[in-house]
Structures are given as C-alpha cells and as structure tokens.
C-alpha positions in Angstrom: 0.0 0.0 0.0 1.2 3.4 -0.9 0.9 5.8 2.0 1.1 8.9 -0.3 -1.6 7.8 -2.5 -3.4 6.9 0.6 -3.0 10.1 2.1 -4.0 11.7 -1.3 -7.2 10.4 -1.8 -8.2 11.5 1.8 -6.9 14.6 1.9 -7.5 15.5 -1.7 -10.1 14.2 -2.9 -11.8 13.6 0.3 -12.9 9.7 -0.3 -12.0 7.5 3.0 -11.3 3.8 1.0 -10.7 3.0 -2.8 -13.4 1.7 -4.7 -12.5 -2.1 -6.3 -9.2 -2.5 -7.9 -8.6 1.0 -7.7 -5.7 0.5 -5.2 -4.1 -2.5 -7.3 -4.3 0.2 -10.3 -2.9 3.6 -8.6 0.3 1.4 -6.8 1.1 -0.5 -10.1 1.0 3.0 -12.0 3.3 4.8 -9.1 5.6 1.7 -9.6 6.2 2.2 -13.4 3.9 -0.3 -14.8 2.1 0.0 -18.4 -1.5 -0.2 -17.1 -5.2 -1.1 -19.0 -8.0 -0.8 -16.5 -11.3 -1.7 -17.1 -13.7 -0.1 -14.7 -17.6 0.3 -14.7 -19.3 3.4 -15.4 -19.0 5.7 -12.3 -16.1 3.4 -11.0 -13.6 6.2 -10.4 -11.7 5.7 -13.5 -10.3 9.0 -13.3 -8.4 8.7 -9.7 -6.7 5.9 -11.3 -4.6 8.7 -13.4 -4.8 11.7 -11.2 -3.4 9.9 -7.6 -0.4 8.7 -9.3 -0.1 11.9 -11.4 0.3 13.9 -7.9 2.4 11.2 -6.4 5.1 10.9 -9.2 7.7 13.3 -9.8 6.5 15.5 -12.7 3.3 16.3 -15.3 1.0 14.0 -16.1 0.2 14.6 -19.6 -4.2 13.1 -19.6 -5.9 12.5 -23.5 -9.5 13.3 -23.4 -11.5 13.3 -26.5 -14.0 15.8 -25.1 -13.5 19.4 -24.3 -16.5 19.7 -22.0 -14.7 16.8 -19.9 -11.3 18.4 -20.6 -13.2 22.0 -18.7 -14.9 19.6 -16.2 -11.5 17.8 -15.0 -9.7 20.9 -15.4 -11.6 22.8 -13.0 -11.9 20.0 -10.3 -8.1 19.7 -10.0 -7.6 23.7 -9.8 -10.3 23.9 -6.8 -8.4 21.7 -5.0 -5.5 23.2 -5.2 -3.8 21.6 -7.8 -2.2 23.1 -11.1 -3.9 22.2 -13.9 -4.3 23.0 -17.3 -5.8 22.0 -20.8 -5.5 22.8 -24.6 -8.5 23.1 -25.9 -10.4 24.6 -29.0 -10.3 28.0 -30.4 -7.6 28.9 -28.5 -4.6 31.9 -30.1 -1.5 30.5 -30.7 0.5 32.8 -28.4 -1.9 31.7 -25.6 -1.0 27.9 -26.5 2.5 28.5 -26.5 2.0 30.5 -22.9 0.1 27.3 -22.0 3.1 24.9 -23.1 5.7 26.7 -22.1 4.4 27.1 -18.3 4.2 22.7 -18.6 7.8 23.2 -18.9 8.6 25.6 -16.5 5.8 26.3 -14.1 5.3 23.4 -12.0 2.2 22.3 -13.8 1.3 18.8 -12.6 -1.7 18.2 -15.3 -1.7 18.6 -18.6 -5.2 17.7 -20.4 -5.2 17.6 -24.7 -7.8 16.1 -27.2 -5.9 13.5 -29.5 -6.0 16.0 -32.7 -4.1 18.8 -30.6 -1.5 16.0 -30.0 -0.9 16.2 -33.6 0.2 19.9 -33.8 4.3 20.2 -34.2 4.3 22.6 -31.6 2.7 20.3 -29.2 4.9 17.6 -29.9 8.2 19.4 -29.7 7.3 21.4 -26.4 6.4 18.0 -24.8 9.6 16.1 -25.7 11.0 19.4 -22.8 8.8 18.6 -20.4 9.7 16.2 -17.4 6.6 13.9 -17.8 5.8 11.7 -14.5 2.5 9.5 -16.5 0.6 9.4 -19.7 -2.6 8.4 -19.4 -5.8 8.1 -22.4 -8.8 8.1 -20.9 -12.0 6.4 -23.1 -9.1 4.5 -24.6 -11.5 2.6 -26.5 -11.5 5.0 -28.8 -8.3 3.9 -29.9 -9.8 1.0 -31.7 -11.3 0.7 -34.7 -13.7 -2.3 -33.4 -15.0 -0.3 -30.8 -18.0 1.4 -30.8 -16.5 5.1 -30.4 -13.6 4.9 -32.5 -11.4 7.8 -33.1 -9.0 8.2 -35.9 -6.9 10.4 -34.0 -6.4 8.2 -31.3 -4.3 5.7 -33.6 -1.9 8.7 -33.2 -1.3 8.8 -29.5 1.2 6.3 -29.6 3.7 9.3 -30.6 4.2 9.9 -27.0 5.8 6.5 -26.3 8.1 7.9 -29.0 9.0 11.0 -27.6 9.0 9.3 -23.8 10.2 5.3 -24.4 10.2 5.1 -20.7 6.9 6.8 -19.0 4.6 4.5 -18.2 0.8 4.4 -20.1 -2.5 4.0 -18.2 -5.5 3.2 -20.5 -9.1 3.6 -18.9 -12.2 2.4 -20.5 -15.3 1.1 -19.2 -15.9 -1.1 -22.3 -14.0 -3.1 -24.1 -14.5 -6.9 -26.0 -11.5 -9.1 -25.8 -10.6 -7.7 -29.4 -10.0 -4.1 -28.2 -8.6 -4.7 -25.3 -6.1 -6.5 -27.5 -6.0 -3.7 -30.1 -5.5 -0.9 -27.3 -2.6 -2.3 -25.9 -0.8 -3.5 -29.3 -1.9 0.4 -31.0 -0.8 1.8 -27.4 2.4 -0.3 -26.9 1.6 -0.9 -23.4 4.8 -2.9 -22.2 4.0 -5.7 -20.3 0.8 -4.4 -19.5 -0.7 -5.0 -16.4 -4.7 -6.0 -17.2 -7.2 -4.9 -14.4 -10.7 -5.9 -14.8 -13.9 -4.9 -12.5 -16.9 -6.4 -12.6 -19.3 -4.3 -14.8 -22.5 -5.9 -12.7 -24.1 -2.7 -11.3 -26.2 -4.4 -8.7 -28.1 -1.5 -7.9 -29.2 -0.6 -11.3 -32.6 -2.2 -12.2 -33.1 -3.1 -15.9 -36.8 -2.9 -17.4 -37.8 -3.5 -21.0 -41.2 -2.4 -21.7 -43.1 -3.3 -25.1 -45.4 -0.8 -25.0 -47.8 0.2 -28.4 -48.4 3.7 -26.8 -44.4 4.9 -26.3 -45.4 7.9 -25.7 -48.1 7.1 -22.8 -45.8 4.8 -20.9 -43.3 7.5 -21.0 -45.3 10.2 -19.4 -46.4 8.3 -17.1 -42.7 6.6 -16.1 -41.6 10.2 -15.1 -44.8 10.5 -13.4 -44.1 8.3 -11.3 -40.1 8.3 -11.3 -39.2 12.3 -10.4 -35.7 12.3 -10.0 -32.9 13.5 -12.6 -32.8 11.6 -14.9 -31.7 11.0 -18.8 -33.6 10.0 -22.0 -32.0 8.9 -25.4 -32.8 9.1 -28.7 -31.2 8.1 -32.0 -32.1 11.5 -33.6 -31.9 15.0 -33.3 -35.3 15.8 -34.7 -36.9 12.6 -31.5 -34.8 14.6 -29.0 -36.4 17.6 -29.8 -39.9 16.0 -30.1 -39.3 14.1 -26.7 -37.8 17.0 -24.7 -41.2 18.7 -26.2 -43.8 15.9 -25.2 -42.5 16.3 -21.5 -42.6 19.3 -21.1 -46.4 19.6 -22.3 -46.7 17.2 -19.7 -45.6 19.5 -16.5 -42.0 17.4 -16.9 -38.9 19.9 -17.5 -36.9 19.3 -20.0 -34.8 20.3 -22.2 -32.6 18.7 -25.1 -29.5 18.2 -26.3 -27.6 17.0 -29.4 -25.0 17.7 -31.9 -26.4 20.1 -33.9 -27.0 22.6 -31.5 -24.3 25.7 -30.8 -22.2 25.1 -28.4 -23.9 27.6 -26.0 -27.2 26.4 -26.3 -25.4 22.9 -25.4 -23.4 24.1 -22.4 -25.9 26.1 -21.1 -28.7 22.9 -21.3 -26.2 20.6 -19.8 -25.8 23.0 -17.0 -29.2 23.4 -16.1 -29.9 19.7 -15.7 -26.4 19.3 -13.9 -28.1 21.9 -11.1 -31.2 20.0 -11.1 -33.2 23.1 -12.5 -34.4 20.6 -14.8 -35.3 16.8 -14.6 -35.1 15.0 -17.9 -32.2 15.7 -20.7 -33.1 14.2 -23.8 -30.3 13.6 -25.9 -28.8 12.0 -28.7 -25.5 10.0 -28.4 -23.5 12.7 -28.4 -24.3 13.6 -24.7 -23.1 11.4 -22.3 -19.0 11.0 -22.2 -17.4 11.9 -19.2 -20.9 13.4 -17.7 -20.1 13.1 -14.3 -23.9 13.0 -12.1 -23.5 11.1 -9.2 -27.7 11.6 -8.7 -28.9 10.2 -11.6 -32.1 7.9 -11.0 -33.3 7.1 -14.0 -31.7 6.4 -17.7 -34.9 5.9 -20.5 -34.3 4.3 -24.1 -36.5 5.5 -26.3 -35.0 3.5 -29.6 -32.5 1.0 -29.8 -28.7 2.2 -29.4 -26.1 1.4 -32.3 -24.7 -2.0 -29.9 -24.6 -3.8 -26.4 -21.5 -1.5 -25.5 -23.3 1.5 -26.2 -25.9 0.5 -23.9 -23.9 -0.5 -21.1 -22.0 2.7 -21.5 -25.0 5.1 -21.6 -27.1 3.4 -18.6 -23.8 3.1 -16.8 -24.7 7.0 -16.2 -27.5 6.1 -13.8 -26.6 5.7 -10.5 -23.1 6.4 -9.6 -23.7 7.4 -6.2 -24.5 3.9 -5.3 -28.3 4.5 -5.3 -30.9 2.4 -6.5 -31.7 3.4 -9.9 -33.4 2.4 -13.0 -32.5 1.6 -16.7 -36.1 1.7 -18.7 -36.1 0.4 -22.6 -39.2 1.4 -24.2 -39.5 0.0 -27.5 -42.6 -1.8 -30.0 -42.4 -4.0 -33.1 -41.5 -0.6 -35.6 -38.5 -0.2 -33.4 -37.1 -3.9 -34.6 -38.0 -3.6 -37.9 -36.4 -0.4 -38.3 -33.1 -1.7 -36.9 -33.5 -4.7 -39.0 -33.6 -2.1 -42.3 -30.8 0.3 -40.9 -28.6 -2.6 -39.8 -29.0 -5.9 -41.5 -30.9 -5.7 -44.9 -28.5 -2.5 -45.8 -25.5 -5.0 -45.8 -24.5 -6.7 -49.0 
C-alpha cells in the first residue's frame, strides 16, 4: 500500500477507501507499470490517473477526446488546489504557447489535450522538454477501430511513447471486448501491461424493457411516477427535440441536447440539468462521455442504441452514487424492424 496515494485520496479528494481494484491500479501505475484498466461506469476511473499523477515526480500529460470533460476535469483539479491546465479549441497561438511553455517551466502537474491537438508540431516538440511523470488516455477505446467510439486520432497517441520510451501508459475504459482490449494495448504499446478488470455488474441498477404500443403514454407516465434526474436517449436530433417537447407539455422539465446545437445552447442545457433546474435531458449519443452525475435515478431508451456497449456505456450513467436506480427500454415491433432495415438488410 502506498501511504502517499493513501493520504491523497483523503486529503485531496476527500474519499475514506478506494473503490474495487482501484488500489491495485494507482500502486502498479506509481511503480512504473504500463496499465489497461477496465472499470464500470462511475467506478472512479479517473483517480486511477490523477493519484499517481500527484504522487510521481512531474506532469502528467491526460488525452481526453471531449472538451466539456477536458473543462470539467480541469476545473476540479484547480479547486483543490492543484495546477492544472488544458489545450482546448479556439484557442490563439500565443496563448497555447504560454500554455506549453508554463508545462515546462511552471510546475504544472496536469496537462489535459484532445488526441488532434496531440498532432500539432508545436505540441509535440514542447512535450519532448517537459519532465513527464504518466501518460494516461482516458476512453481508450477509442483507440480502436472495433469499438464502438472509435477515433482516428487516437491511432496517433502512440507518438508519446516515441518521444518518452520510458513513461509508463495507463488506459481507462469502461468497455472493451477481448478484441479491443487487445487492439488498445498493441496500438498503445503498453509494455508488459498490467490488465485490471472490474466487474461491470451494477447491482443497484434495475433493468426494465417495456413493449409498449403507446411509447409515448408509458413514457409520461414513467416520469410521473419516477421524479428524480434523470436521462432519455434518442437516435435523432429531430426525437430529441420532439421528446424534450412531449415532456414538457406534460408538466415534466426538460430540455434537449444534441449535436447540432451551438455550443452555448449545449453548455448552457447541460448545465441546467447538472443543477437539477431541470429533470429529464433528452439527448442524442453525443451527450453522455465523461458526464459526471452522481444523482442520476433514472436512464430511458426511447429506440435502440447502435450496440450492447453503447448501452452498457450510456445506462452506466444512472446511479453512480450507489443508489438504486433504473435503466427503462421502451420499444414496440417498428422499433425492430427499423433496426432490421438500418442494420442488416443495408448489408451486401
């Protein structure tokens, strides 16, 4: 047991014990290990990174493919006290060379990018200066191209191990099939890697699959009698809107969110239903990533997601305080054959 790490997550972060495996993760990443972890939805995948990252000698450089979790993360760190920074969009170049030069020389212990910024020059030459302590790719299953969130940019991150042979990788997923597992830690060149695996039963999620022929009556009443925050999703942008709308009619607030939308509008939605000024969010897939609710009772499915993995990873978001909770699938014979079309009967 590390007593530094220990010491961190009580003093820090303000947490008494480690969830599963997290221990076995955080000492085998302060010892130097290439690490994959595999932890549930709301497991406390990102301690995993951030524990070592203060307890090793240096910056921990974190890829995150979303600059609302890049903000989120960023911000956490810096109220406690701890230096942090990210490169994200729309930024000047004079203020990203500030940025990358204080990594350097300012003491700067995190250091949050999206995979494309990875692939600037500038970025690349100002990291081979710094004294890196960890790398660590969170959502690594975007890395591969069997996964169901696959980023071309993420092929790239393997650069790093180029420009730092000997600073040790921690990938963090909470799904991955045998086959990406495999192609995150070949793509990654994860040296010996050390595999940790959790359990992804979430005992105190309740599943329910309802074939209903009136979706829209069983979904009123659902929030009727379920009040608490909660999050619907759709497989368009035109049924988010539509949904968010039915709700609402209903004396249910609402509002909706998907990728369309400027970013504003987006930020500003996702805040209101993070303060509970609103119950429901109904969103396509594009909300969701690194959205991190501890009081959310209730995910809905209003349509069938794109695979198993998606579903896991977007119900996963109920519950992460330990709560009871409930994952409800509303679906009816159109909602089959419309998969059937999209999915099988397009293939050659």
């Amino acid at each position: 047991m590390n007593l530094e790490a220990k010491n961190i997550l009580k003093n820090t972060f303000g947490f008494d014990q480690f969830r599963p495996q997290q221990e076995e993760i955080i000492n085998a990443v302060i010892e130097g290990y290439d690490v994959m972890a595999l932890l549930p939805t709301g497991g406390g995948k990102s301690l995993c990174y951030q524990i070592p990252g203060l307890v090793r000698t240096g910056i921990c450089i974190v890829i995150s493919p979303l600059v609302a979790l890049i903000k989120d993360q960023v911000n956490a760190l810096k109220q406690k006290g701890i230096k942090a920074t990210g490169i994200t969009g729309g930024i000047s170049y004079k203020d990203l060379d500030d940025i990358l030069d204080n990594c350097i020389y300012g003491q700067y212990q995190f250091l949050y990018l999206s995979p494309e910024r990875l692939q600037q020059s500038l970025v690349q030459e100002r990291i081979s200066k710094m004294r890196v302590s960890l790398i660590a790719v969170d959502e690594a299953h975007c890395v591969s191209q069997w996964g169901h969130d696959f980023r071309p940019a993420y092929r790239d991150i393997n650069l790093l191990r180029t420009i730092h042979k000997e600073i040790p990788i921690i990938a963090v997923t909470a799904t991955a099939t045998e086959s990406v597992q495999l192609d995150i830690i070949d793509n990654l060149e994860l040296k010996s890697a050390q595999v940790f695996k959790n359990s992804y039963l979430r005992p105190n999620i309740s599943y329910q699959i309802t074939n209903t022929t009136d979706k829209n009556d069983s979904y009123i009443n659902f929030y009727k009698k379920y009040v608490g925050s909660s999050v619907t999703y759709v497989r368009s942008r035109k049924n988010a809107i539509t949904y968010s709308r039915l709700l609402t009619t209903n004396g249910i607030s609402s509002g909706f969110f998907h990728g369309g939308l400027p970013n504003k509008v987006k930020v500003d939605t996702a805040q209101r239903w993070m303060k509970n000024q609103i119950q429901v969010i109904v969103a396509t897939n594009a909300f969701g990533m690194g959205i991190d609710k501890p009081d959310v009772r209730t995910v809905t499915h209003l349509q069938l997601p794109d695979s198993i993995e998606s579903y896991y990873q977007e119900t996963g978001r109920a519950g992460r305080d330990g709560k009871e909770s409930i994952a409800q699938f509303f679906y009816n014979i159109n909602d089959i054959n419309h998969a059937q079309n999209q999915f099988i009967k397009s293939l050659p």
